[in-house]
C-alpha positions as CSV (number, residue, x, y, z in Angstrom):
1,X,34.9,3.1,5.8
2,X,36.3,4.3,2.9
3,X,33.1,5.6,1.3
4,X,33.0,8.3,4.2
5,X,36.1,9.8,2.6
6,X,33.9,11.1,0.2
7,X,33.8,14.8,0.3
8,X,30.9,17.3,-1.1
9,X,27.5,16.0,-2.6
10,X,26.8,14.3,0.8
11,X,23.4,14.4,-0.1
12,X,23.7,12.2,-3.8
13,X,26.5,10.1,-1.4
14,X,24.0,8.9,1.3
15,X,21.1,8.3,-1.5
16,X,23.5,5.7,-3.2
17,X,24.8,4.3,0.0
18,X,20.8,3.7,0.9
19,X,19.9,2.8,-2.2
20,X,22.8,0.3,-2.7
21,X,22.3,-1.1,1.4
22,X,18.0,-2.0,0.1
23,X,18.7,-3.3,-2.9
24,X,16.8,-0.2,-5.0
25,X,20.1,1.3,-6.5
26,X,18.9,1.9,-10.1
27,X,20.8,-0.1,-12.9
28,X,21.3,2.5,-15.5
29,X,22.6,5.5,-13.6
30,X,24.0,9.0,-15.1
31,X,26.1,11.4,-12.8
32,X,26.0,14.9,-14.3
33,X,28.7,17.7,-13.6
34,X,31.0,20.0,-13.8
35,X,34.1,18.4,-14.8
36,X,36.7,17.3,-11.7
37,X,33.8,17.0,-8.9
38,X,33.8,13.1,-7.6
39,X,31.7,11.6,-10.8
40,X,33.8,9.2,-11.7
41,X,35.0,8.6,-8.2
42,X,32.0,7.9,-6.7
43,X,31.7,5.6,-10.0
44,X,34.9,3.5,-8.7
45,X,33.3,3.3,-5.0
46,X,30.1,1.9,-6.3
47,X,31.7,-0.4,-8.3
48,X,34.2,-1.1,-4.8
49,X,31.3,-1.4,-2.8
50,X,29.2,-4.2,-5.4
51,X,32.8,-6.4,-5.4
52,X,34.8,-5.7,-2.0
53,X,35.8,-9.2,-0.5
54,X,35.6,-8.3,3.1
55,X,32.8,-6.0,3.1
56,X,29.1,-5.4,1.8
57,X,27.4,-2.2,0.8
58,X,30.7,-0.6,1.5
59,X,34.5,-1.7,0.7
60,X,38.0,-1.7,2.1
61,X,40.0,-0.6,-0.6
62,X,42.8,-3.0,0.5
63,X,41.6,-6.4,-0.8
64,X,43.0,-7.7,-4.0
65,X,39.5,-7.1,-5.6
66,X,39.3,-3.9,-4.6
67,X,43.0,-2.9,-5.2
68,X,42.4,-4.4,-9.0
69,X,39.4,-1.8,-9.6
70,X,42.2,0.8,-8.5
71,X,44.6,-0.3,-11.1
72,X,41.7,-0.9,-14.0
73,X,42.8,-4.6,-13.9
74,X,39.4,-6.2,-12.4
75,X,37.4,-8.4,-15.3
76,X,34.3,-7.3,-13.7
77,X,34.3,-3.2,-14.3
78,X,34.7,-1.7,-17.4
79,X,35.7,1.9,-17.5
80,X,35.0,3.2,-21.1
81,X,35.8,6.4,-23.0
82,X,35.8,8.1,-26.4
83,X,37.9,6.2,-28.7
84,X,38.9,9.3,-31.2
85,X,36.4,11.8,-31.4
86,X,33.8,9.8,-30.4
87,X,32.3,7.1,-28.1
88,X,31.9,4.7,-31.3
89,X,29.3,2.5,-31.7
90,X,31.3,-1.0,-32.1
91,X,32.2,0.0,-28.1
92,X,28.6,0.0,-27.1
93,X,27.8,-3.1,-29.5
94,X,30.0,-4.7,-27.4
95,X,29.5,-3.3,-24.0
96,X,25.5,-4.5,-25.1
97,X,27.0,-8.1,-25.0
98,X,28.9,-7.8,-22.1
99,X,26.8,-7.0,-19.4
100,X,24.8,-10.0,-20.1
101,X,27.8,-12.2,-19.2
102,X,27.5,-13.4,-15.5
103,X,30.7,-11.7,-13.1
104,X,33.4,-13.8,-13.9
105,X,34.8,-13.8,-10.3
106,X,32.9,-10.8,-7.9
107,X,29.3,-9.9,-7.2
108,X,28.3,-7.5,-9.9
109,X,29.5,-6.1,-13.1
110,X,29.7,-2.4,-13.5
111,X,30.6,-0.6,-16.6
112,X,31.6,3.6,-16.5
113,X,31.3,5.3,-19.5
114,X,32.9,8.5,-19.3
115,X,32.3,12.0,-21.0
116,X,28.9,10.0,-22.0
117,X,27.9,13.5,-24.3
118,X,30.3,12.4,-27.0
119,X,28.2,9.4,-28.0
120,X,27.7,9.7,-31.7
121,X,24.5,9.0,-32.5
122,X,24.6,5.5,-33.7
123,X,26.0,4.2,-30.4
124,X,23.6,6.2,-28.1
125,X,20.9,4.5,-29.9
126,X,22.5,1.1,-29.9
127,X,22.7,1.1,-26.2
128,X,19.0,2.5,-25.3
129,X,17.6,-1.2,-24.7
130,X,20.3,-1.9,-22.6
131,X,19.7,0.8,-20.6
132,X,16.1,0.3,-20.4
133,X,16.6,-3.3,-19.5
134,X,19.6,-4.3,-18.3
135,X,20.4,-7.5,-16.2
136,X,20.5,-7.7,-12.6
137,X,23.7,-8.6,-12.2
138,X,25.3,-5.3,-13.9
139,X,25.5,-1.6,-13.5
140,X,26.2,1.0,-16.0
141,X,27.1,4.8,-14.9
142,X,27.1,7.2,-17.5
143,X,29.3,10.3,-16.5
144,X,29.1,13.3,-17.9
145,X,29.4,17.5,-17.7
146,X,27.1,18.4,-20.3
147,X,23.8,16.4,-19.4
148,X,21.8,18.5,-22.1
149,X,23.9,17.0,-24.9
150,X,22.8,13.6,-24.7
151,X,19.7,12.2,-26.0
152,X,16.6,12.3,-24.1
153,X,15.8,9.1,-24.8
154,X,19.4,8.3,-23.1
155,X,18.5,10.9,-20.3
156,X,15.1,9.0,-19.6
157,X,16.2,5.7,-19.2
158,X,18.8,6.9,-16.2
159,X,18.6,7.5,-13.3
160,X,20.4,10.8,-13.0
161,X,22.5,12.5,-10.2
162,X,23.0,16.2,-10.4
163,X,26.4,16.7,-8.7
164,X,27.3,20.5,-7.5
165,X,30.4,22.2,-7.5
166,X,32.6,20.9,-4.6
167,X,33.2,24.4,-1.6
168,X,36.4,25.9,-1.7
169,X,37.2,24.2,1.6
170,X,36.7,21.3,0.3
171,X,38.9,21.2,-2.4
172,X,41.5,23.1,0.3
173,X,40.6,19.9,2.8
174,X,41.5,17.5,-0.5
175,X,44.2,19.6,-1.8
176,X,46.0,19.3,1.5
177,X,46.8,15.9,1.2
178,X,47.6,15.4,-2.9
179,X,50.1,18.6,-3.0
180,X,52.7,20.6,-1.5
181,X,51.3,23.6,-2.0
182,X,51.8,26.9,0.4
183,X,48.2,27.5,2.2
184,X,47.8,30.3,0.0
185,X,48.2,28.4,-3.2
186,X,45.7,26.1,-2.1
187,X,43.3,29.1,-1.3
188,X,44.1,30.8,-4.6
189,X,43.5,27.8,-6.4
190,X,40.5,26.4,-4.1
191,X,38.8,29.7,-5.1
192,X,39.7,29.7,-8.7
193,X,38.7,25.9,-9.7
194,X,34.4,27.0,-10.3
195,X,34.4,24.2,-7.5
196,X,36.2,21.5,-9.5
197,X,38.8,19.5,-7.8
198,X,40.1,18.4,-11.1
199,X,40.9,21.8,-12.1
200,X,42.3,22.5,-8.7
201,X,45.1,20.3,-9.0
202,X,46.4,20.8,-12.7
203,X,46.6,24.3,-12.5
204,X,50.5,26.4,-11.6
205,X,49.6,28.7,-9.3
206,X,52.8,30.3,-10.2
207,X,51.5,30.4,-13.9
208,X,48.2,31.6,-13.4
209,X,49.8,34.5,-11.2
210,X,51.7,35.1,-14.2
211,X,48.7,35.5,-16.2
212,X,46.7,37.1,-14.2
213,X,49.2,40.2,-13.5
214,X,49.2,40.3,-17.1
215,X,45.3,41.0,-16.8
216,X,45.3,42.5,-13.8
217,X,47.6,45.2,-15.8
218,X,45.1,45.5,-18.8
219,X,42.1,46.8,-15.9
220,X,44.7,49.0,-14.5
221,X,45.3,50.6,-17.7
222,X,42.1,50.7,-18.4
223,X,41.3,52.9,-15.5
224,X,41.0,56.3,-15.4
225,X,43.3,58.9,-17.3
226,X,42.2,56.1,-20.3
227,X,44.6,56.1,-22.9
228,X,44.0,53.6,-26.0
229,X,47.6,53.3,-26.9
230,X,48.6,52.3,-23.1
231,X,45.6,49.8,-23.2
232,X,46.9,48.1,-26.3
233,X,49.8,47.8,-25.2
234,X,48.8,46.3,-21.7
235,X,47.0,43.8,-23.8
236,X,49.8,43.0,-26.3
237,X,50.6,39.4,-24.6
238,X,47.1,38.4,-24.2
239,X,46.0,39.0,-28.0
240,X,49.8,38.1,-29.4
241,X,48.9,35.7,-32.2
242,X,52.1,33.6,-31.3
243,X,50.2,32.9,-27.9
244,X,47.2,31.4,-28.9
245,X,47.1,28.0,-26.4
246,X,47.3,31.2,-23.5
247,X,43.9,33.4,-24.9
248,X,41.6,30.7,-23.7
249,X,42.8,30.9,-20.0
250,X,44.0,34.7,-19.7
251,X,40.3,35.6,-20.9
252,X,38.9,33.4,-18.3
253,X,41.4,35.4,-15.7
254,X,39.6,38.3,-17.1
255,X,36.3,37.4,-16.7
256,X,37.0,36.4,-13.0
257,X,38.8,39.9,-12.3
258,X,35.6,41.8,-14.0
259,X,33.4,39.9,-11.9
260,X,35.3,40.5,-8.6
261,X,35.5,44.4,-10.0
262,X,31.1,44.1,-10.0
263,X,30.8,42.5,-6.8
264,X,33.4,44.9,-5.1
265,X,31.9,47.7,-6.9
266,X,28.9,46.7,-5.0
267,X,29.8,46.6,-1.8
268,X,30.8,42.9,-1.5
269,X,33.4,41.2,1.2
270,X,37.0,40.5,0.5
271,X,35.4,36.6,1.6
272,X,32.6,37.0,-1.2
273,X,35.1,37.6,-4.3
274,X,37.5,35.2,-6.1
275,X,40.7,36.9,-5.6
276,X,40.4,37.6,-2.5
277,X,44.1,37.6,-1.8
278,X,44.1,40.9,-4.4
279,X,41.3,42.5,-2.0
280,X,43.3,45.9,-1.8
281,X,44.3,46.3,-5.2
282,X,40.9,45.0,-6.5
283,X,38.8,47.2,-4.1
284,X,40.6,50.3,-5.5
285,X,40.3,49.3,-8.8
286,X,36.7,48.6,-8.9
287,X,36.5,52.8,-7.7
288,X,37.6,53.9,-10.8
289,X,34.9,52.0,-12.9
290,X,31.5,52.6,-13.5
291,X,28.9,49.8,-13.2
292,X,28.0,51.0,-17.1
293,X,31.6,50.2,-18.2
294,X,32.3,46.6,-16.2
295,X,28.9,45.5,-17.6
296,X,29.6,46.8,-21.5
297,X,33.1,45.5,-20.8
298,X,31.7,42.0,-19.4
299,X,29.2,41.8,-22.8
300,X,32.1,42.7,-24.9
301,X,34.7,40.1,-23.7
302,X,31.9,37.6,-23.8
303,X,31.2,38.2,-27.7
304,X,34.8,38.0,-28.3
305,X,35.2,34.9,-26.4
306,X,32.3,33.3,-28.2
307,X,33.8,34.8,-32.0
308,X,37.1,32.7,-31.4
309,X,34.8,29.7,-32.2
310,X,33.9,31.2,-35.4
311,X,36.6,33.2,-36.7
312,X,35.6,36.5,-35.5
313,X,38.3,39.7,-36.3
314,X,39.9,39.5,-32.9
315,X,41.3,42.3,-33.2
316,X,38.4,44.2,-33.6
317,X,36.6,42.5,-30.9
318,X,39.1,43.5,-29.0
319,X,39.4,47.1,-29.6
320,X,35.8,47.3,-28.6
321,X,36.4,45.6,-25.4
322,X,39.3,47.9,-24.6
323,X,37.3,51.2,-25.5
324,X,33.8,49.7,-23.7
325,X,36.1,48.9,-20.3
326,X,37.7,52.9,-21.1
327,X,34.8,54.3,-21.3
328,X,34.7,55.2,-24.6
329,X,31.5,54.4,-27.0
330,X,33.1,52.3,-30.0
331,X,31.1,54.2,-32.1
332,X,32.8,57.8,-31.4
């Protein structure tokens, strides 16, 4: 049965299935998450499951009711999403009307609303009755990564669903079949996605190896024999101002390496870090830093990352990073 192809969160998966099987499966529901985790897929299944023509509490995925949820073409489920911006309020006026309408040809009516944190705040509090009340006959799933951003009077009226981060073997086991990746690219990129599926599959491992060599070469430079002209330039690509769409993801890179750097530092498993395929060159690495500098370092590159929101002197920032990861006091 196709909702046992549902991998990680086994624990939220059998709740719904029982709750869905008694007849107690709330009507206002809100799945919370990191982005790329089975939120909106489990969405589609319950929303299968409520409209399946050969099956009940469960579905087949092969009937034409179930194969028109699949292609967003079933007048019974609504998947909605910011329009602009925002989700605006004339989409929840009339969602409100909707999902008072009978099904027009299955069992239930289920509407998604996706990335449910960019309600403005007109149409989150046009949609609070419906939530409170809404009709038997309908569902509505909020889905969203940033629960703390919507209204508690949103928040309150849900029932929510705190979904985890999916393992690294299960975003391999998933991988597997959606990609021709080597093994090792589904390792690297298992281990890289913060348990994310999502992420898993629209990242170039070839790319991000790229990028991260790049990093990788900032650390080594870094390293003992510290040289601030040598560090500079190591760094060169990642604070070029003609590579701006590339800071975002070679900081993240850089985060990741100083945080396998800690971990090895301390005595951690090549199994226990991200990189684990750059055990070797990591582990030596990590010798030829002190705790003091990777955690000044860590504290540095986070208040440079958080100063590109708000037009912090990058350059600046950066020096400090360079000479806190050298060893040097930015003050000297």
């Amino acid at each position: 049965m196709p909702f046992d192809d549902f991998l990680g969160n086994r624990s939220i998966l059998e709740t719904v299935r029982n709750q869905l099987a008694t007849g107690r499966l709330r009507h206002s529901m809100l799945f919370a998450g990191v982005t790329g985790i089975g939120k909106w897929t489990l969405a589609q299944f319950i929303a299968k499951a409520c409209n399946c023509a050969r099956l009940q509490n469960d579905f087949c995925d092969s009937c034409p009711s179930c194969e028109r949820i699949s292609d967003n073409t079933h007048p019974d489920v609504r998947n909605l999403a910011p329009d602009g911006q925002f989700i605006k309020i004339d989409q929840m006026r009339g969602l409100s009307r909707e999902v008072f309408f009978r099904p027009f040809e299955g069992r239930r009516r289920v509407f998604i609303i996706d990335e449910a944190e960019r309600f403005s705040d007109e149409s989150a509090n046009s949609i609070l009755k419906t939530l409170e009340e809404p009709p038997d006959t309908s569902f509505l799933i909020l889905i969203t990564s940033r629960p703390n951003d919507l209204l508690p009077t949103i928040r309150s009226r849900c029932q929510m669903y705190r979904f985890a981060p999916l393992s690294a073997n299960d975003i391999e086991q998933l991988m597997q079949g959606r990609t021709s990746y080597s093994p090792g690219e589904r390792q690297l990129l298992a281990r890289i996605a913060g348990g994310s599926l999502g992420r898993a599959l629209t990242v170039d491992p070839a790319g991000y190896r790229m990028q991260r060599d790049e990093m990788l070469g900032v650390l080594e430079a870094c390293s003992r024999d510290f040289l601030y002209a040598n560090a500079m330039k190591a760094a060169t690509g990642w604070l070029d101002k003609r590579k701006q769409d590339e800071f975002g993801s070679k900081t993240e890179i850089l985060f990741t390496l100083l945080r396998d750097l800690f971990h090895l530092k301390a005595g951690a498993e090549p199994s226990a870090i991200m990189h684990a395929d750059l055990y070797a060159k990591l582990h030596a690495l990590s010798t030829k830093y002190s705790f003091g500098q990777l955690t000044n370092a860590t504290r540095s590159l986070d208040h440079l990352e958080a100063g590109t929101r708000r037009n912090l002197n990058r350059g600046l920032a950066a020096d400090q990073f360079i000479l806190h990861l050298g060893g040097v006091s930015p003050s000297q």
